[in-house]
MIZANU-683896 format. One record per residue (C-alpha): residue in one letter; x, y, z. Coordinates in steps of 0.25 Angstrom, whole numbers, plus 5000, padded with zeros to 4 digits. Layout:
N
bami rest = A | X = X | Y = Y | Z = Z
...
END
This chain:
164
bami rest = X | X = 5002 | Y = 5022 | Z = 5020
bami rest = X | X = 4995 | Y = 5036 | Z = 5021
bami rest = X | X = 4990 | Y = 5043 | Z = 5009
bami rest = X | X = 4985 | Y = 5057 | Z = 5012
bami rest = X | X = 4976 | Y = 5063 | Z = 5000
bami rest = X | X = 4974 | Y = 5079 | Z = 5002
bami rest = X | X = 4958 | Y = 5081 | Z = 4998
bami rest = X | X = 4948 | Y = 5093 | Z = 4997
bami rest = X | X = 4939 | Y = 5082 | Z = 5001
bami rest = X | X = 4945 | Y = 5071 | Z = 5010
bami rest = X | X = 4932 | Y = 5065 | Z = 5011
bami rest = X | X = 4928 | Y = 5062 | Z = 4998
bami rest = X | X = 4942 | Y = 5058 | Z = 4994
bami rest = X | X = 4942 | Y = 5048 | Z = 5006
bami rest = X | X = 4929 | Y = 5043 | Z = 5000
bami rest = X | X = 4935 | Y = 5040 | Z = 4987
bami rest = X | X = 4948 | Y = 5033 | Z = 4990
bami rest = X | X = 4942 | Y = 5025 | Z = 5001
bami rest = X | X = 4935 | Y = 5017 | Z = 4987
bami rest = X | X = 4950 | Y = 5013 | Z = 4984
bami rest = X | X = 4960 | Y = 5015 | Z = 4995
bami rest = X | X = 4957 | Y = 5002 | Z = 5002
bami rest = X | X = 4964 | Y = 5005 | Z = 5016
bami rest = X | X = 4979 | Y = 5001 | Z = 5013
bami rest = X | X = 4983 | Y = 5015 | Z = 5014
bami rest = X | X = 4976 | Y = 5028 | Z = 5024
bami rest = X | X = 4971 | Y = 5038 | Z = 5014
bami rest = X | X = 4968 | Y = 5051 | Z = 5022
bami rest = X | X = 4963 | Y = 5062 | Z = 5016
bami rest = X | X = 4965 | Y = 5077 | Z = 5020
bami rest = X | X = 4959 | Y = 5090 | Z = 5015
bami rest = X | X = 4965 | Y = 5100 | Z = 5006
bami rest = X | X = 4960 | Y = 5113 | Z = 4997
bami rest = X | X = 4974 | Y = 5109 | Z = 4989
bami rest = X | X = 4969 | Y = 5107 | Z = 4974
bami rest = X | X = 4976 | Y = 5097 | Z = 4967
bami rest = X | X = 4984 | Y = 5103 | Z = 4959
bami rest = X | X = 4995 | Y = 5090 | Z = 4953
bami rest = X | X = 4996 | Y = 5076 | Z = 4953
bami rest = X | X = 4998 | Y = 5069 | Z = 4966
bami rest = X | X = 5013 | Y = 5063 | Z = 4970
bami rest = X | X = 5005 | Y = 5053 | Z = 4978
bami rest = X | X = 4993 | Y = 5044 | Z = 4973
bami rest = X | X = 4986 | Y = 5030 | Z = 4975
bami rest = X | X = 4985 | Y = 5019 | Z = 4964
bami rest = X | X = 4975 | Y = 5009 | Z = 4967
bami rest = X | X = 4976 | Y = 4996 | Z = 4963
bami rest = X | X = 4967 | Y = 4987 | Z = 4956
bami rest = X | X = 4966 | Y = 4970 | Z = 4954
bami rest = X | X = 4962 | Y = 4971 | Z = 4939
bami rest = X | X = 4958 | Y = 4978 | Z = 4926
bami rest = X | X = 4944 | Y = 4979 | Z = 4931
bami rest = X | X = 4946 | Y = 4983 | Z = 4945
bami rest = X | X = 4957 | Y = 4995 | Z = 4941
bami rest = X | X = 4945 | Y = 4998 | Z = 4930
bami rest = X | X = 4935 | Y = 4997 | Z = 4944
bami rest = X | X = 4945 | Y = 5005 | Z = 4952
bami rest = X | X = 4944 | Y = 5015 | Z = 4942
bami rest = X | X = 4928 | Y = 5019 | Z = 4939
bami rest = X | X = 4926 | Y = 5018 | Z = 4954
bami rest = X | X = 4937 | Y = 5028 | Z = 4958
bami rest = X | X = 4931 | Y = 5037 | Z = 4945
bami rest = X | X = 4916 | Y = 5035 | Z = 4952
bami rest = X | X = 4922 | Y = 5040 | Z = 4964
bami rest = X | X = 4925 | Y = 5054 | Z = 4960
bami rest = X | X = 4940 | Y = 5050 | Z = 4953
bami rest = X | X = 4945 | Y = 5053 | Z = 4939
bami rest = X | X = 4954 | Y = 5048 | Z = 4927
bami rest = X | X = 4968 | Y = 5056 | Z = 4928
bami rest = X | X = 4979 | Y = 5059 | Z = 4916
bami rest = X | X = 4989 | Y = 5061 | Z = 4924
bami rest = X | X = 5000 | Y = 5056 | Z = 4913
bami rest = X | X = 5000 | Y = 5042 | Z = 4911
bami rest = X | X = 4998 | Y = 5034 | Z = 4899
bami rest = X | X = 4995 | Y = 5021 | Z = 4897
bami rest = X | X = 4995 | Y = 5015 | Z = 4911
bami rest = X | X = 4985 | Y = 5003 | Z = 4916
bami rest = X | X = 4982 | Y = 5011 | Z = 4930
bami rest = X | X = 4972 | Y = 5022 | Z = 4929
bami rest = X | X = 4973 | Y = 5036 | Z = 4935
bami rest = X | X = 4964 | Y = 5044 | Z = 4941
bami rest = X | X = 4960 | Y = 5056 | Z = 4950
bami rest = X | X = 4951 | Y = 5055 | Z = 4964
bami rest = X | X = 4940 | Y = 5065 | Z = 4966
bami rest = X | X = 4951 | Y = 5074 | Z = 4972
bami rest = X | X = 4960 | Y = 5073 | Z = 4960
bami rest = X | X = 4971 | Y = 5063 | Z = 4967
bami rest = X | X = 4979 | Y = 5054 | Z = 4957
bami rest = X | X = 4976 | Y = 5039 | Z = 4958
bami rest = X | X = 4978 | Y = 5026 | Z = 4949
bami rest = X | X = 4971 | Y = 5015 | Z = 4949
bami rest = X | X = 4982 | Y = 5003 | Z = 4944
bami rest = X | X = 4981 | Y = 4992 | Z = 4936
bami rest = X | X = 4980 | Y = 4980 | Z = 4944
bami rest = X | X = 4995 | Y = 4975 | Z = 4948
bami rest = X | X = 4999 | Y = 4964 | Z = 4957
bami rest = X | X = 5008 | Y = 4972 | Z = 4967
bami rest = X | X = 4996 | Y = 4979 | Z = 4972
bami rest = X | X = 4986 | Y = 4975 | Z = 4980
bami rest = X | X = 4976 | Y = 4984 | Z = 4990
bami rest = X | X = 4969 | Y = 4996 | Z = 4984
bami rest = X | X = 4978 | Y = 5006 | Z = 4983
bami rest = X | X = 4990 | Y = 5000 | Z = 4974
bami rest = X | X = 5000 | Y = 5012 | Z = 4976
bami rest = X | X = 5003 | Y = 5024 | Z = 4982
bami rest = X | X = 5011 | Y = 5033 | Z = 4972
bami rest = X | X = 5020 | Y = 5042 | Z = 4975
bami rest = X | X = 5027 | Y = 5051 | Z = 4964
bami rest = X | X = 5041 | Y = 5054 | Z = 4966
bami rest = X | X = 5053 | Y = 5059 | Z = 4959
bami rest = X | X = 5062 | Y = 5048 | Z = 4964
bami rest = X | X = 5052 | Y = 5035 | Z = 4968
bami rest = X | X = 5064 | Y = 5024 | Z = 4970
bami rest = X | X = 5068 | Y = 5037 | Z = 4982
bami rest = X | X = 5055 | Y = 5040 | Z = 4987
bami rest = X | X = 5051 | Y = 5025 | Z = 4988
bami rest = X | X = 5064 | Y = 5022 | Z = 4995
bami rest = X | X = 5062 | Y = 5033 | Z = 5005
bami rest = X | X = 5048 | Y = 5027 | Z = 5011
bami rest = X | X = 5057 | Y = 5016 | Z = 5018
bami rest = X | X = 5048 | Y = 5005 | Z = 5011
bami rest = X | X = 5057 | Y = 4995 | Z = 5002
bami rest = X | X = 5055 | Y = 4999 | Z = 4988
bami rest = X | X = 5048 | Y = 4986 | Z = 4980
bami rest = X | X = 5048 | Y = 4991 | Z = 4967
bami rest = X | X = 5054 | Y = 5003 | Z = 4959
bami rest = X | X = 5057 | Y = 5006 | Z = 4943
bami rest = X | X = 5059 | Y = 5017 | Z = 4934
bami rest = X | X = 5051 | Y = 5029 | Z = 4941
bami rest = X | X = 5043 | Y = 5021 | Z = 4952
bami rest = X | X = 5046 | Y = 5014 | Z = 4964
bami rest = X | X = 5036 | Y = 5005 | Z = 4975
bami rest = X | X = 5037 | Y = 5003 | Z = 4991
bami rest = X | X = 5027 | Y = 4995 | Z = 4996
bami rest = X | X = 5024 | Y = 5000 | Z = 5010
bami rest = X | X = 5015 | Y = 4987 | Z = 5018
bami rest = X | X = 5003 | Y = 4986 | Z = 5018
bami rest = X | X = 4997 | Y = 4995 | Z = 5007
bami rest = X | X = 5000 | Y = 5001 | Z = 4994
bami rest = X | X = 5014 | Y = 5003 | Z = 4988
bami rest = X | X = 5020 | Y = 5017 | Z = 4988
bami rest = X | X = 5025 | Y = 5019 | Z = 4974
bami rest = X | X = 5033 | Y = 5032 | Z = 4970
bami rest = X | X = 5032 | Y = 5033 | Z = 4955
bami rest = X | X = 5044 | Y = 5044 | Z = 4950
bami rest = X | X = 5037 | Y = 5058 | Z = 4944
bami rest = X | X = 5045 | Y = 5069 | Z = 4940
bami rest = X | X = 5032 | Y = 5079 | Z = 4946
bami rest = X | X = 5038 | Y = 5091 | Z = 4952
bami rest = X | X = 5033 | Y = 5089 | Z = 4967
bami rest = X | X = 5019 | Y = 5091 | Z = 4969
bami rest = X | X = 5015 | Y = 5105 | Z = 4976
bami rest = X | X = 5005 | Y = 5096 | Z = 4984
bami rest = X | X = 5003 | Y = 5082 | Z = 4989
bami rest = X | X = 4989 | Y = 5079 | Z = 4991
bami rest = X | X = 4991 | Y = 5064 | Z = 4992
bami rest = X | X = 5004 | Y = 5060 | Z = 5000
bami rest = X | X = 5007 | Y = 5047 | Z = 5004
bami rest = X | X = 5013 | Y = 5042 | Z = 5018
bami rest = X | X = 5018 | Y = 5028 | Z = 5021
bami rest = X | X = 5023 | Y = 5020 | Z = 5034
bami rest = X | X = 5038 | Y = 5017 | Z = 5036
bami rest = X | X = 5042 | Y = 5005 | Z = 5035
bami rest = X | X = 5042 | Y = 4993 | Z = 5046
END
């Protein structure tokens, strides 16, 4: 799996996700004077073995640079937050179907049952508003249903192998 984040500074955004990426996905990173100007349809959610760590996860990625976000959620036990270039991230709760660094790729979608389905990957799970691949080896691909007009740009996008 391929994520591609558009940058001002590929460099220093590099840096920063290389503290928690782990190397189960390709991260690239490619300049762009586009200002961020909406919420991503694409972000990561990292994954964490326990109160402490998510709590770990957290402070480290706020030392590097990243900040809280309210982006509308409410009580939820994953936090939200911002990189040093404004990209949407969550740091989960620990949950015993993820394992590696990086729990999730999450894609928004107005149909996640459809867009899963069309990746070729046998859908694991879905429910009201979300539903899960799980490409091998890495993260799952997990298309959670939004009713967000399309986004004007894409500055993370997300590309994944066919399957075998």
């Amino acid at each position: 799996m391929e994520i591609t984040f558009e940058a001002a500074d590929p460099p220093s955004l590099a840096a920063f996700w290389s503290e928690f990426a782990g190397d189960e996905v390709e991260l690239t990173f490619v300049w762009s004077d586009a200002p961020k100007i909406e919420k991503n349809r694409v972000h990561l959610d990292l994954a964490s073995s326990s109160a402490e760590h998510q709590a770990d996860i957290v402070a480290r990625a706020v030392k590097l640079g990243a900040e809280l976000a309210d982006i509308g959620q409410t009580d939820v036990p994953w936090v939200v937050l911002r990189d040093p270039q404004g990209n949407e991230f969550c740091v989960l709760e620990p949950r015993p179907e993820y394992s590696g660094a990086i729990a999730a790729v999450v894609v928004d979608s107005p149909d996640p049952l459809a867009s899963a389905r069309a990746t070729g990957h046998p859908v694991v799970r879905s429910g009201d508003g979300f539903a899960s691949v799980r490409p091998e080896p890495g993260p799952w691909l997990e298309f959670v249903r939004t009713d967000d007009p399309e986004p004007i740009t894409n500055r993370v996008r997300v590309r994944w192998a066919e399957p075998a």
